[in-house]
TORGUKOL-863611 format. One line per 5 residues: number of its first residue (from 1); their letters; for each residue y, z, x of N, C-alpha, C. Coordinates in nm, 4 decimals, always signed. Layout:
! TORGUKOL-863611
NUM> a> Y,Z,X,Y,Z,X,Y,Z,X ~ ...
//
This chain:
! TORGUKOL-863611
1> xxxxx> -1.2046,+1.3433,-0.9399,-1.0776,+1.3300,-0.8706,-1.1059,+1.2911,-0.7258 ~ -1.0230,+1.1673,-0.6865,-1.0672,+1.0871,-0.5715,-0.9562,+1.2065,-0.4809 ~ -1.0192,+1.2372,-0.4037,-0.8599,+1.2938,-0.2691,-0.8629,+1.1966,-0.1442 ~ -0.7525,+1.1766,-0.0887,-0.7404,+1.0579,+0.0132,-0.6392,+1.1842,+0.0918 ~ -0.6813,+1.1950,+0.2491,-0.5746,+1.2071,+0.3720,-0.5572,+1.1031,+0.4344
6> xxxxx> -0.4270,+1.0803,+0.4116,-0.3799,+1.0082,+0.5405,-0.3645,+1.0857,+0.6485 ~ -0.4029,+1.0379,+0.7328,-0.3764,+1.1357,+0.8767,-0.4352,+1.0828,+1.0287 ~ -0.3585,+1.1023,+1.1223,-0.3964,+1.1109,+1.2538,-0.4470,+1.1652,+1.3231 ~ -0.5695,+1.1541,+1.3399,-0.6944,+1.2416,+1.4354,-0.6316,+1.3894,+1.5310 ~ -0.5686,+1.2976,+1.5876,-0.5213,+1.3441,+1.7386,-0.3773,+1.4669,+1.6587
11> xxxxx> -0.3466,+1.4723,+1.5758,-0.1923,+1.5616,+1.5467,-0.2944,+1.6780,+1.5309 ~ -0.2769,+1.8235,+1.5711,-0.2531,+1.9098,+1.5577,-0.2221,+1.9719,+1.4000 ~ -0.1583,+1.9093,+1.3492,-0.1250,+1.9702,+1.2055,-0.2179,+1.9308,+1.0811 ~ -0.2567,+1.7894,+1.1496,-0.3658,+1.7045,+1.0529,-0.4728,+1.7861,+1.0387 ~ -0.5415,+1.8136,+1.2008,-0.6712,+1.8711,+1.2149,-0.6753,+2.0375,+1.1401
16> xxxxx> -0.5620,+2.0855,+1.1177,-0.5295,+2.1998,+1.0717,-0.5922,+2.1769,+0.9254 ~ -0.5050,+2.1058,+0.8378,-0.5098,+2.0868,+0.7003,-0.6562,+2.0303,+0.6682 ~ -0.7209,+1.9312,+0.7680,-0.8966,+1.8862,+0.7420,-0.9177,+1.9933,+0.7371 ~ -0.9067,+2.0805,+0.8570,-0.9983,+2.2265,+0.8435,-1.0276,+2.3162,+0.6940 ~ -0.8962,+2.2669,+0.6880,-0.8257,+2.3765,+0.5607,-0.9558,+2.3478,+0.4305
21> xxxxx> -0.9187,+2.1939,+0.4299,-0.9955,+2.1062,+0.3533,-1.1401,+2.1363,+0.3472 ~ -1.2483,+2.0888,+0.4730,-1.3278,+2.1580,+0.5159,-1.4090,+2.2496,+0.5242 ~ -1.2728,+2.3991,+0.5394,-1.3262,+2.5413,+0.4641,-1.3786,+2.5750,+0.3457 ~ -1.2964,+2.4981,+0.2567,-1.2744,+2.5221,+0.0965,-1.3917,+2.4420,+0.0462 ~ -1.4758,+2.3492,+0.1371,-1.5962,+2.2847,+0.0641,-1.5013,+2.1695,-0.0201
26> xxxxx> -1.3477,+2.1465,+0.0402,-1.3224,+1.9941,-0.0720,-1.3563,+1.8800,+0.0466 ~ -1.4316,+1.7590,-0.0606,-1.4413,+1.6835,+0.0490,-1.3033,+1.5353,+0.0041 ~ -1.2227,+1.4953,+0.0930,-1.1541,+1.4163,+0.0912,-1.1897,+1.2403,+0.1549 ~ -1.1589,+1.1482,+0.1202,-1.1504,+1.0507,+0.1889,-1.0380,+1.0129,+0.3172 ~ -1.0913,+1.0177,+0.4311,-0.9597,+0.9942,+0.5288,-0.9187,+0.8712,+0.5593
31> xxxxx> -0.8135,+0.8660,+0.5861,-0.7473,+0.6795,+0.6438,-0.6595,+0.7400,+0.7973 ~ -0.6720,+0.6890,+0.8534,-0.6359,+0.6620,+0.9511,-0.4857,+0.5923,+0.9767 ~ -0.4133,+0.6709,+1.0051,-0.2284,+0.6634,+0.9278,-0.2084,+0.5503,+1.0645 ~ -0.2534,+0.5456,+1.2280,-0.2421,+0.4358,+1.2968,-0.3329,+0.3028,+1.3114 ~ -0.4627,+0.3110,+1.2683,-0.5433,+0.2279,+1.2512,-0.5255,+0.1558,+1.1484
36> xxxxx> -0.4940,+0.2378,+0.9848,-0.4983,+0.1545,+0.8810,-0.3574,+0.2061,+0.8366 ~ -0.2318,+0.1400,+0.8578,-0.1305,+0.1577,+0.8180,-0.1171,+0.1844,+0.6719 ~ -0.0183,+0.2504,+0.6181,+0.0391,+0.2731,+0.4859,+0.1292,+0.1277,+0.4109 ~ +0.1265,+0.0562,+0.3442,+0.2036,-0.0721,+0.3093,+0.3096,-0.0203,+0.2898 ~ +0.4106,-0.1109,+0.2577,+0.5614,-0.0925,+0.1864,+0.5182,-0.0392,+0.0411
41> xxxxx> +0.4524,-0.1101,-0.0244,+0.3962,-0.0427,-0.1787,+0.3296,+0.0280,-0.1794 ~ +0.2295,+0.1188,-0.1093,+0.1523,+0.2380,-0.0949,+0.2859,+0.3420,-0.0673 ~ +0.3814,+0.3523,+0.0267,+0.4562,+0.4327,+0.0782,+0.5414,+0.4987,-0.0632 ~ +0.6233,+0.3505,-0.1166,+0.6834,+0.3448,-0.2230,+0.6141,+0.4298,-0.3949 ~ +0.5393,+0.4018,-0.3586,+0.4422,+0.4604,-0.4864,+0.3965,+0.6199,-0.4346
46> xxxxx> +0.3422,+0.6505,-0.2922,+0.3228,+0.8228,-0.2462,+0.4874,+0.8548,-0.2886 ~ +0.6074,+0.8158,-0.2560,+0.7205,+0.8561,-0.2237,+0.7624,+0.8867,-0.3954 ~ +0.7440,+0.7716,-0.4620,+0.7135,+0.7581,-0.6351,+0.6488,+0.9338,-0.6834 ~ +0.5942,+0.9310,-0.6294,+0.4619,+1.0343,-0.7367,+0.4948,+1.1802,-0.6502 ~ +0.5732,+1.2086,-0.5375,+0.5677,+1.3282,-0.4893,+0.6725,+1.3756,-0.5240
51> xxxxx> +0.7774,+1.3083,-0.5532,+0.9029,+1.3875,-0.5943,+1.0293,+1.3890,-0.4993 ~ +0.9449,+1.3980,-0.3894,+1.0292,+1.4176,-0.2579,+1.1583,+1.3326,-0.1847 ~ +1.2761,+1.3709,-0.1145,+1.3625,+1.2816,-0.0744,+1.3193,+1.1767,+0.0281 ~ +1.3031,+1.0308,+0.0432,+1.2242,+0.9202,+0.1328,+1.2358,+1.0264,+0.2429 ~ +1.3539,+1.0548,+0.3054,+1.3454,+1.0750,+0.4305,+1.2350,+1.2159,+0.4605
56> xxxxx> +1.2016,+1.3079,+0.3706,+1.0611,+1.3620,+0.3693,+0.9552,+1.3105,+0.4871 ~ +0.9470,+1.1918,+0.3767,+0.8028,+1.1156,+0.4648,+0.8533,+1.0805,+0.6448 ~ +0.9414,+1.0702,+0.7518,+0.9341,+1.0327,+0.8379,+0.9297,+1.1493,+0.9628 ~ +0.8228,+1.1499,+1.0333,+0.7985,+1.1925,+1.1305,+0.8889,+1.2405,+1.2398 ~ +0.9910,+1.2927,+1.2028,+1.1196,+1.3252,+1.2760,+1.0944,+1.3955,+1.4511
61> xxxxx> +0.9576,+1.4402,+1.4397,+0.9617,+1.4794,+1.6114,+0.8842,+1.4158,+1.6619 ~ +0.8903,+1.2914,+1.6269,+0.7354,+1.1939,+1.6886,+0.8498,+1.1128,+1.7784 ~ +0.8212,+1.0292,+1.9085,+0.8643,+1.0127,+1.9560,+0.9457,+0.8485,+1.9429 ~ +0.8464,+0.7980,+1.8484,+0.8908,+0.6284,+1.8317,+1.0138,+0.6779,+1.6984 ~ +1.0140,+0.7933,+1.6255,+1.1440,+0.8169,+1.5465,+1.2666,+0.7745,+1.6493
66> xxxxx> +1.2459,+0.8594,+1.7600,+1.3465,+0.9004,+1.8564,+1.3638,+0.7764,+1.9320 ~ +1.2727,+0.7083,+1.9788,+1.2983,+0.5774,+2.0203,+1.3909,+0.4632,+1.9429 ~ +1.3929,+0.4513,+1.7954,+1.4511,+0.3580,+1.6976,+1.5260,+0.4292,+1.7176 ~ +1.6435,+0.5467,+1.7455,+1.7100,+0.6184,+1.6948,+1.7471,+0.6562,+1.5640 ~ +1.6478,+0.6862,+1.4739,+1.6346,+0.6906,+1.3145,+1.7142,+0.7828,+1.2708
71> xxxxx> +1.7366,+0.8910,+1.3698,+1.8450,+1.0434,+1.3214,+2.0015,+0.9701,+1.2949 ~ +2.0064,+0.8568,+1.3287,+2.1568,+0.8385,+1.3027,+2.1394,+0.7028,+1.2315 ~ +2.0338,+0.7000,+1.1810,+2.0354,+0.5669,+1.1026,+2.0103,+0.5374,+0.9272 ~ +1.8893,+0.6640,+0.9234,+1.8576,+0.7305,+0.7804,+1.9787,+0.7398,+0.6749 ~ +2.0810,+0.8403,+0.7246,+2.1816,+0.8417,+0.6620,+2.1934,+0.7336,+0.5250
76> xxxxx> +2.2406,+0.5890,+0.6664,+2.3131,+0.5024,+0.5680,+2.2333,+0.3662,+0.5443 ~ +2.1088,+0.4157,+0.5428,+2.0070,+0.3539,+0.5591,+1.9498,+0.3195,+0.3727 ~ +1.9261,+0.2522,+0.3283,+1.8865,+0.1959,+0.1822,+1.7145,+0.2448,+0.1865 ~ +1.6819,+0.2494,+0.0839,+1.5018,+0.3000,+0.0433,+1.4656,+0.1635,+0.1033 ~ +1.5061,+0.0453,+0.0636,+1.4205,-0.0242,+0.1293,+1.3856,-0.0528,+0.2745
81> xxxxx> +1.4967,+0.0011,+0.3368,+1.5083,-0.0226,+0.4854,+1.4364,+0.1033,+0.5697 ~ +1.4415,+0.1864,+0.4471,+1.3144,+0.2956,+0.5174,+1.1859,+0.2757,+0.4818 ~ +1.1484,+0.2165,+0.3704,+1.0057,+0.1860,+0.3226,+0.9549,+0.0726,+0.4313 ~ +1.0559,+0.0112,+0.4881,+1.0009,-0.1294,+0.6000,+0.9863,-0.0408,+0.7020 ~ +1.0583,+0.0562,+0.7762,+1.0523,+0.1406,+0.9016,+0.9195,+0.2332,+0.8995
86> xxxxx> +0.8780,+0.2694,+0.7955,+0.7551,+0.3652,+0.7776,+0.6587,+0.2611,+0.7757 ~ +0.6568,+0.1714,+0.7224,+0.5595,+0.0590,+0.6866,+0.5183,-0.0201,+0.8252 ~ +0.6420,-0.0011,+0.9046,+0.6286,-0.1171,+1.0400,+0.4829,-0.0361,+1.1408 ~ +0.5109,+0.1308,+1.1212,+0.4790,+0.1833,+1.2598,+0.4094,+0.3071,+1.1964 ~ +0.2822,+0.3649,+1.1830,+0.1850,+0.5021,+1.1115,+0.2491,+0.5989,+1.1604
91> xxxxx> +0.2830,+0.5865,+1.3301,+0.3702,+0.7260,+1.3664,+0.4740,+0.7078,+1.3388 ~ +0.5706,+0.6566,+1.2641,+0.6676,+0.6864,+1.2147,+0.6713,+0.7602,+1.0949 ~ +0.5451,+0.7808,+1.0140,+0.5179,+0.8482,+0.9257,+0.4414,+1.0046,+0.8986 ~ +0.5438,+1.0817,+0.8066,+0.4929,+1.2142,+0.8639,+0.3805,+1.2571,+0.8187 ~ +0.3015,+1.3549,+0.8966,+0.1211,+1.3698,+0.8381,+0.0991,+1.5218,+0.8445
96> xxxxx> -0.0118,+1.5181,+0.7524,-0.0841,+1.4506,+0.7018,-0.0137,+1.4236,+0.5684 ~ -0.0219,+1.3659,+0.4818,-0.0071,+1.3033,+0.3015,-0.1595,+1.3178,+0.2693 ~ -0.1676,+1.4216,+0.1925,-0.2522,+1.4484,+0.0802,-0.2861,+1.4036,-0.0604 ~ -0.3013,+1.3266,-0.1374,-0.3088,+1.2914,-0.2565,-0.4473,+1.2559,-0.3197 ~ -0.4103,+1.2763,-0.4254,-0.5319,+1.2771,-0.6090,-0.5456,+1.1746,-0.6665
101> xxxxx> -0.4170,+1.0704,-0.6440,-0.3782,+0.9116,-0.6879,-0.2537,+0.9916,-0.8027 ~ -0.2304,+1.0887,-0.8507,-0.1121,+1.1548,-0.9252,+0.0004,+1.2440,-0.8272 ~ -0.0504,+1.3044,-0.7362,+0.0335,+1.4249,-0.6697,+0.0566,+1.3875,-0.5577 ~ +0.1368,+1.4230,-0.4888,+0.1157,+1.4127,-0.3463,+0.1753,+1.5476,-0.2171 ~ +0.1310,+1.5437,-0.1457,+0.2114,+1.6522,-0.0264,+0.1978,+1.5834,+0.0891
106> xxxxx> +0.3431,+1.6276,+0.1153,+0.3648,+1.5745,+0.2624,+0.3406,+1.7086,+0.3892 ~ +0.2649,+1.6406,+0.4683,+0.2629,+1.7656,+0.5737,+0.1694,+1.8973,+0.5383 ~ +0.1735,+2.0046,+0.6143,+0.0321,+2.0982,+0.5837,+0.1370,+2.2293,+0.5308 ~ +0.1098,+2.2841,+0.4654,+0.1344,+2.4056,+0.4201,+0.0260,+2.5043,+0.3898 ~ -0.0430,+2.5956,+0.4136,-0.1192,+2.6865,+0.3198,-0.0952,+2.6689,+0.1672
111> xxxxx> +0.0294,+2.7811,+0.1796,+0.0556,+2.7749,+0.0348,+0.0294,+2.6783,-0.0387 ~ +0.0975,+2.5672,-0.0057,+0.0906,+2.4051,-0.0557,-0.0045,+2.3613,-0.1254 ~ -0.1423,+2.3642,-0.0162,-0.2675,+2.3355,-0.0737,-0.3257,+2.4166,-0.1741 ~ -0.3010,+2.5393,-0.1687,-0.3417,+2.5732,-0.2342,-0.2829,+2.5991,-0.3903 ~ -0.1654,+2.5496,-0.3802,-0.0729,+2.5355,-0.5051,-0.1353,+2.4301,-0.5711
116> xxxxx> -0.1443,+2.3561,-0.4955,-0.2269,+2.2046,-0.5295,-0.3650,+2.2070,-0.5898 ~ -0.4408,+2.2682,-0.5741,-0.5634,+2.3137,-0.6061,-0.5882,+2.3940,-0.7124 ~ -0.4760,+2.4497,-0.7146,-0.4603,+2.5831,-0.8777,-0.4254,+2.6855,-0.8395 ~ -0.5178,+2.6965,-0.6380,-0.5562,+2.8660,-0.6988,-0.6252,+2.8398,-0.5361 ~ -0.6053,+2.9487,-0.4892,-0.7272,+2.9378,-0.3009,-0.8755,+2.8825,-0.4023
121> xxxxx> -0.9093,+2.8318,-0.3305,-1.0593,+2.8067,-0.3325,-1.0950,+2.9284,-0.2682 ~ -1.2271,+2.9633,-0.3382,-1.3380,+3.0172,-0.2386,-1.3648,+2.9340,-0.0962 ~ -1.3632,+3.0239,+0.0022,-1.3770,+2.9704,+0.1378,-1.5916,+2.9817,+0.1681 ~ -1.5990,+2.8949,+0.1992,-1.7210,+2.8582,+0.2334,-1.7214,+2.8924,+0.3689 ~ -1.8852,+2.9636,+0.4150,-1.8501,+3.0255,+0.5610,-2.0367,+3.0341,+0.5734
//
């Protein structure tokens, strides 16, 4: 099982969930959510396989959200017109996204990961 983070070095929540990652001895592949953007069909297909409502995936306290004014636009906004807005800009997209190429999670949770996993891992120390 391949694991891929998307994620941004520099967030606080990312470096949380590597850790998490890290601890547990899983090793993941990382991408770089501003260097190597997410496509319109990568987004579409994480958004596909997680279950989750689109607007999930967008970075709501990042500041280029707030710049587009996206809080009043989402609404009445079509999947495709959000799959182009996530697709245009990495910080518009929320992090980290965790995935197996089947599952996905948006953002860090404890619980989460470890729901994801089966079961806590043994922590390596």
């Amino acid at each position: 099982m391949t694991l891929t983070l998307y994620w941004y070095p520099k967030c606080g929540t990312c470096r949380k969930a590597k850790k998490w990652l890290d601890d547990h001895g899983i090793e993941v592949q990382t991408v770089h959510l501003v260097d190597e953007p997410l496509t319109k069909e990568q987004l579409a297909d994480l958004h596909r396989k997680s279950g989750l409502p689109l607007k999930t995936f967008f970075n709501t306290s990042g500041l280029k959200y707030r710049e587009l004014g996206l809080k009043d636009k989402l609404d009445g906004a079509s999947e495709d017109e959000m799959l182009n807005w996530l697709a245009s800009d990495g910080m518009l997209v929320k992090r980290p996204i965790l995935t197996d190429g089947e599952r996905v999670i948006v953002g860090f949770r404890e619980s989460a990961y470890e729901s994801f996993f089966g079961q806590a891992p043994a922590v390596n120390r």
